[in-house]
N, C-alpha and C positions, 0 to 999 in steps of 0.2 A: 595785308595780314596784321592782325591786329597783338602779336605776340612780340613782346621785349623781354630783354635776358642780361639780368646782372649778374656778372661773374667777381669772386673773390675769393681772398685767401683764408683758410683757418687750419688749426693745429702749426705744425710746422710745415709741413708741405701739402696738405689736403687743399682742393679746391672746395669751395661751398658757391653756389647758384641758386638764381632763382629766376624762373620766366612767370611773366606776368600776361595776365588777357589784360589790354587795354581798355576793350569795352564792355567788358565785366566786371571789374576790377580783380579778378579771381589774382591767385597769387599760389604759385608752390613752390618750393624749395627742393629740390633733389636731393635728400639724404640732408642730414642735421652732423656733421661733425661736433659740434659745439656751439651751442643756442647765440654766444655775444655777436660776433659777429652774425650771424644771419641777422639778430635783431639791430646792430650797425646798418645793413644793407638795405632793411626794411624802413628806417627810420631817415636814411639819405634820399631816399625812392618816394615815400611817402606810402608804399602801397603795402597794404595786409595782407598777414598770411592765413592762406587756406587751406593748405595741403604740405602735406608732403608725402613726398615719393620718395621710396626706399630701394637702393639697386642691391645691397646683402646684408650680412645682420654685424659686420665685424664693427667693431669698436667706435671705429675712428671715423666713420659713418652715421653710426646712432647716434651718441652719446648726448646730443642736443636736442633729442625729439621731447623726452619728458618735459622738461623746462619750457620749450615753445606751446608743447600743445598744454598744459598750466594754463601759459598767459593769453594763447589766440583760441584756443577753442578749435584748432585746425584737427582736419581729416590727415587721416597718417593711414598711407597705402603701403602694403609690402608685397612681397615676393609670398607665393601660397608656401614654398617649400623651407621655408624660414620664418614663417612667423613665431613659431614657439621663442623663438631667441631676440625677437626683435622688440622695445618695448611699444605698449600703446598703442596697436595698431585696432584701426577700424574696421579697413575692408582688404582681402589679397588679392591678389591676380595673379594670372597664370598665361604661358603664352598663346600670341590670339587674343587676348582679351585689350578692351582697350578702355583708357583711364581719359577721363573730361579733366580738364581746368577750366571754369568760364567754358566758355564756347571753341578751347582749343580742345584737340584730340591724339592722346598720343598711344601708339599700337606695342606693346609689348611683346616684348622679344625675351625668350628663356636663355639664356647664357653661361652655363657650368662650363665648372674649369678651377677658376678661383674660389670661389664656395660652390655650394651645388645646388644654390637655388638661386645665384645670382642671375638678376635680370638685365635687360637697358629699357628704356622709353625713346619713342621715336617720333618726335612730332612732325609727322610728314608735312603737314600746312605751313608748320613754322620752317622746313628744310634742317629740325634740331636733331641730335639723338643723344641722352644722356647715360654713357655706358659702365658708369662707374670703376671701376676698376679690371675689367674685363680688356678695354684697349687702351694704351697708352698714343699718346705723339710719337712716334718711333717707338714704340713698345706693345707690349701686352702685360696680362698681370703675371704672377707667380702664380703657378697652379698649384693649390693648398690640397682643399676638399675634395676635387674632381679627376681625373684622368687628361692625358696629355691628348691624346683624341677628344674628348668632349671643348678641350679651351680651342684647340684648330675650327672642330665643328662650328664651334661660337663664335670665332672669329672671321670664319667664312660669312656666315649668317649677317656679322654689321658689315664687311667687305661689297656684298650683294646689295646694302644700300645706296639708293642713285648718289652719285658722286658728289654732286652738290652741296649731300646733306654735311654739316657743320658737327664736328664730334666736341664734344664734352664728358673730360675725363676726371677723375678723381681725384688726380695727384698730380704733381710740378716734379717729374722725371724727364724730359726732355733732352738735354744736356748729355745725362749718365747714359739716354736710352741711343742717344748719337754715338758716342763714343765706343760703345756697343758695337753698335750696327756697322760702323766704319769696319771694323776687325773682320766683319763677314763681307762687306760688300764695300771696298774702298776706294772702288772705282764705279761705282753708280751715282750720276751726274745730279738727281734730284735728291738723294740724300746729301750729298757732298753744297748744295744750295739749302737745303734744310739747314745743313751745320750753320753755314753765315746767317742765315736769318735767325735762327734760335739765337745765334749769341749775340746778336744787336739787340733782341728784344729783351734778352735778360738782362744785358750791360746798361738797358733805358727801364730798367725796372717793369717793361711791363709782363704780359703773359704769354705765353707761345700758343694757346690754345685760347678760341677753337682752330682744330684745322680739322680741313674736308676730306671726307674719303677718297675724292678723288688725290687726293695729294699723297693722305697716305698709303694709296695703293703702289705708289709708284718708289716711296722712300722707304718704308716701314717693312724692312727685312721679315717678320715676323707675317705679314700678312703676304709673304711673297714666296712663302716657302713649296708650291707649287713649282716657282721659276727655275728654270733650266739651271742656272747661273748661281742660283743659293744652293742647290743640292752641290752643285758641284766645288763649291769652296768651303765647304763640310764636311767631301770626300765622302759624298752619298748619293753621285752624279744616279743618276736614272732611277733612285728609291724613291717608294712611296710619297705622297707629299706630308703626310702625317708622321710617317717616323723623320722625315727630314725637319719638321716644326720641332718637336721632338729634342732633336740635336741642338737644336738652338737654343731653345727654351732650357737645358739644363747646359749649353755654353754659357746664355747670359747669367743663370745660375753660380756661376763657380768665376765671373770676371771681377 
């Protein structure tokens, strides 16, 4: 597989990324928090950028798209149901539809909840999925724009991706999203091994993510809210799975 993947930090907690084709040189960016850094990461790398892909229109996602596409000349792809709000954009996509970099290929997935055209990209080749603020490392997003059934929906949706694939998230919540999650589920042995390993890697500077679905299927209270064991330390033992996500999503709300 000819796909590499620079991850880094911009704003205060936002991640900014970029996967590159190696033997095309193609280059995108996932969402543009802020043009410096990406063009740091581009100029460490060596490689140009081509694109960029957009998971929703808020702030802390754009805000670097005009200044890069200025100085590269790059494709700026968004979400169809957000482009009015997004700047610069060339072409949309919609779910089912799938976006090239170079000769990589990645399948779009529709994801509301957080805004309500929010997307992720899935590069099945690469084993990547970049979901922006949709799921967290032990978390998910806040549901703004959308309904607390449509973020479960969406979160089923990257859940159902084969385990191996590698998540790429938005933001550096890890830590707060543990902490969290211990209060519902304090006796679940792969969370409880998340915590030590997230705080070695924060304590060594580096980044908690990516991590794979399959990991966080098993620690990530939020995408477990189906399990016998979270309804019921919610005291919503045999409800729905949706209103039991529900519960969660507006506990970690108010923690």
């Amino acid at each position: 597989m000819s796909a590499e993947i620079r991850l880094f930090r911009c704003l205060q907690d936002n991640y900014g990324v970029l996967i590159h084709d190696s033997e095309t040189g193609a280059t995108a960016a996932i969402d543009a928090p802020e043009a410096a850094p990406v063009e740091a990461a581009l100029k460490e790398t060596g490689w140009k950028l081509t694109d960029i892909l957009v998971t929703h229109h808020h702030h802390d996602h754009v805000g670097g798209i005009e200044a890069l596409k200025s100085k590269y000349k790059c494709r700026v792809v968004a979400p169809a149901g957000e482009a009015t709000k997004i700047p610069a954009v060339d072409e949309t996509v919609r779910e089912g539809d799938k976006v090239s970099v170079g000769k990589l290929s990645a399948n779009v997935i529709e994801t509301p909840g957080h805004t309500l055209g929010h997307i992720a990209y899935w590069f099945h080749g690469a084993k990547a999925a970049f979901v922006g603020d949709t799921l967290f490392s032990i978390g998910c997003g806040r549901v703004i724009e959308g309904t607390m059934d449509q973020m479960w929906d969406s979160l089923k949706k990257l859940r159902d991706l084969p385990d191996e694939t590698a998540i790429y998230c938005g933001h550096e919540y890890t830590l707060a999203n543990i902490k969290f999650a211990l209060s519902i589920e304090g006796g679940n042995a792969a969370l409880l091994a998340r915590a030590d390993e997230a705080k070695k890697q924060i304590d060594a500077g580096t980044f908690t993510i990516p991590v794979t679905i399959g990991e966080e299927k098993k620690a990530n209270t939020f995408l477990r809210a189906d399990a016998p064991e979270v309804a019921a330390a919610v005291g919503l033992a045999g409800a729905p799975a949706n209103k039991v996500f529900a519960e969660v999503r507006e506990r970690k709300n108010k923690f």
